[in-house]
N, C-alpha and C positions, 0 to 999 in steps of 0.2 A: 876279875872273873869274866871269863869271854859268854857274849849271849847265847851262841850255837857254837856248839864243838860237833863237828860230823865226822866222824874216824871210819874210811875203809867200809860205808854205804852200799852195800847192794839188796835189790831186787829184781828176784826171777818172777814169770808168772810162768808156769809150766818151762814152756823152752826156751822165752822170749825175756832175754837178760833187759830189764828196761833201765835198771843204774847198775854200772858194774866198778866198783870200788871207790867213788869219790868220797874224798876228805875236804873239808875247811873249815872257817871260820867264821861268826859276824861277832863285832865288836861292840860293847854298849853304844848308843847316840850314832849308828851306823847305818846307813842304808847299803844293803848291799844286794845285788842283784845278780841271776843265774840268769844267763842268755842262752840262745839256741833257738832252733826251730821247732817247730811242733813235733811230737814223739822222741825230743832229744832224753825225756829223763827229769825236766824240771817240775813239772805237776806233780809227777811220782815222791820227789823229793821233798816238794812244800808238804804233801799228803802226810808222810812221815814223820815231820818234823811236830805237825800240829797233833800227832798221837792218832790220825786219820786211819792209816797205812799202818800194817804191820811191816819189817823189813825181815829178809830173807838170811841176812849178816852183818855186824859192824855195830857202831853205838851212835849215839845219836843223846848231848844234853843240851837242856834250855835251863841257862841260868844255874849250871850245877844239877839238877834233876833230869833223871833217864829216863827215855820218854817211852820207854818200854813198863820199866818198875814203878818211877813213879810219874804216872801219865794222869793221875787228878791233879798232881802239884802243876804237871804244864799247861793244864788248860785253864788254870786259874791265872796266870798270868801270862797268855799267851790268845790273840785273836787272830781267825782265817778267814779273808774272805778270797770264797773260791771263782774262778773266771767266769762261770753259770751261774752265780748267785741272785735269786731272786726275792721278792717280797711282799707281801700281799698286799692285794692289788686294790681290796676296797678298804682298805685300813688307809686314815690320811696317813701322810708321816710324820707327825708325833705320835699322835696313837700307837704305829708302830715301832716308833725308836720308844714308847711307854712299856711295849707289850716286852721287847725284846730283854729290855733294862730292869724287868722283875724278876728276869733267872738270875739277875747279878745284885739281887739287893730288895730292900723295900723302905716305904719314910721316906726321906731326905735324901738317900742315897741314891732312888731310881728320881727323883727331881734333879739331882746335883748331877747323873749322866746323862737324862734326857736334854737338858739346856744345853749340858756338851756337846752332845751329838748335832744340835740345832745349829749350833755355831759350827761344824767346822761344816756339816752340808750347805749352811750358807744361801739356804732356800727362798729365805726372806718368808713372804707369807704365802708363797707355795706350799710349805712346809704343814698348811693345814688343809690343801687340797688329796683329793682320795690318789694313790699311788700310781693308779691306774690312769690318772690324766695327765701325769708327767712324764716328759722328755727321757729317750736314756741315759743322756748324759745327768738329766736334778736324778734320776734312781740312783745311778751310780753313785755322785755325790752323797744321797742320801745313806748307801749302802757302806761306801766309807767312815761316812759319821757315827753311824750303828758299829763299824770295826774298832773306831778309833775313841770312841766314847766311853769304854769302859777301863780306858787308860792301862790297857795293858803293856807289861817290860819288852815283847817281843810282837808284833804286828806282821804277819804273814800273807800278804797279798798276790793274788796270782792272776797274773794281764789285768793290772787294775785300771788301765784305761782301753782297755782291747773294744773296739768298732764305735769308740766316739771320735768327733771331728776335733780338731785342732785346737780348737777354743775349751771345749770342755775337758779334752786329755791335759791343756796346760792347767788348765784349774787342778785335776786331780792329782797332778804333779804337785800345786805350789802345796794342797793339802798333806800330801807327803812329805814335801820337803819339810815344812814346821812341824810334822807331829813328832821330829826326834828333839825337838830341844829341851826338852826335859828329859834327856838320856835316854830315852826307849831307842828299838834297835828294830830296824825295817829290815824284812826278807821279802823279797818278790821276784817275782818271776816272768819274763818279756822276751819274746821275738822281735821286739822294736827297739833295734840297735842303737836309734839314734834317740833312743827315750832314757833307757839306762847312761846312755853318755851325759845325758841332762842333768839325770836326777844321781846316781849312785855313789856312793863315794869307792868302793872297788866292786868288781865284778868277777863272775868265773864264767869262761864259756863250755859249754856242756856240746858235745857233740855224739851222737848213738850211747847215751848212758855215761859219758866218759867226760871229767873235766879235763880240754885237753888246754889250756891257759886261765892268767886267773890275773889278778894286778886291778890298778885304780887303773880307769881309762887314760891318763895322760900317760900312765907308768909304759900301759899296752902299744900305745900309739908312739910312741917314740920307740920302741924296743922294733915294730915295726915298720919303720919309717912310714906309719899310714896318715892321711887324713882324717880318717875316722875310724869307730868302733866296727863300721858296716868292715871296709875294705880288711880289720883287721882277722875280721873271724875268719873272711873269705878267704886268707892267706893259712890260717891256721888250720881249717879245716883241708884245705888242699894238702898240707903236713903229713896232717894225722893218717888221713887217707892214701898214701902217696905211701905211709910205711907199715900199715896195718896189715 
């Protein structure tokens, strides 16, 4: 069973076509990533998948379940954190990886995810200071942990290291990269071409709504004689453009 199956996706808002017919796939134990630049189409896309978004045509399953019909069964096992996601701010962060971890459970269950979350934030004893005294980058961290802690099949993250520094985005990298080995299945979403090459096992690039290539980065860059994921988009997009 594939994690995402997205068949023929579109969404209009009035005039303004913002996906217009993309399809693919993510695989269990997969991280796979939509690139493109801002208003390409990939926010709109996480939005839908997580049952956020209604879409305008097309289907869209997590796990066998249609995120239309049955959109309580996906968000039981399915977590978003969105690129503005925040947290309050006089709560320490256990308290609130506590607060969060009682819509998913109570007893032993909110103990057994709250430890989780502690561990992959990785806060050390920051993690009992108020949220509001922490760096963006222990938030972010901590807001990962809160994603990733309630062990869901499908984890949806959108620019999960968008405007931290080098040190802290490779952290929230290595925390992605382990959170599939027990088979869950990463969808995110990045403008940072050379972060998806890091992290992703295939990617699609999305350009005005449109997936217009798609492949593992080695697959992409050989097909384009590129160096990198950057130079390849820039060739593909001149493509698309060029026949539009």
């Amino acid at each position: 069973m594939q994690a995402v199956e997205v068949r023929d996706l579109r969404k209009d808002y009035g005039a303004q076509k913002a996906v217009q017919g993309i399809s693919f796939d993510v695989r269990e134990g997969e991280i796979f990533g939509l690139i493109g630049p801002n208003g390409a189409g990939k926010t709109t896309t996480l939005r839908i998948v997580s049952t956020l978004l209604s879409m305008t045509s097309g289907s869209v399953r997590v796990f066998g379940h249609d995120v239309t019909t049955e959109s309580d069964a996906v968000r039981r096992i399915l977590s978003y954190l969105p690129e503005e996601a925040g947290a309050y701010r006089n709560l320490t962060g256990r308290a609130y990886l506590e607060f969060i971890a009682r819509f998913f459970g109570n007893g032993e269950k909110v103990r057994e995810m709250v430890e989780r979350g502690v561990e992959i934030a990785d806060l050390g004893e920051r993690i009992n200071d108020k949220i509001s005294t922490l760096s963006k980058g222990m938030t972010r961290r901590l807001l990962v942990g809160r994603a990733l802690m309630t062990d869901p099949k499908l984890a949806v993250l959108d620019e999960p290291t968008s405007g931290l520094d080098v040190i802290n985005a490779r952290e929230i990298r290595g925390i992605i990269r382990n959170s599939t080995k027990g088979g869950r299945a990463v969808l995110l979403s990045s403008h940072n071409m050379l972060e998806v090459e890091l992290l992703c096992d295939r990617i699609a690039l999305i350009h005005e709504g449109r997936i217009v290539e798609a492949g593992s980065p080695a697959e992409l860059k050989g097909k384009y004689a590129a160096g990198n994921i950057e130079d390849v988009f820039a060739e593909v997009v001149k493509w698309a453009s060029a026949t539009s």
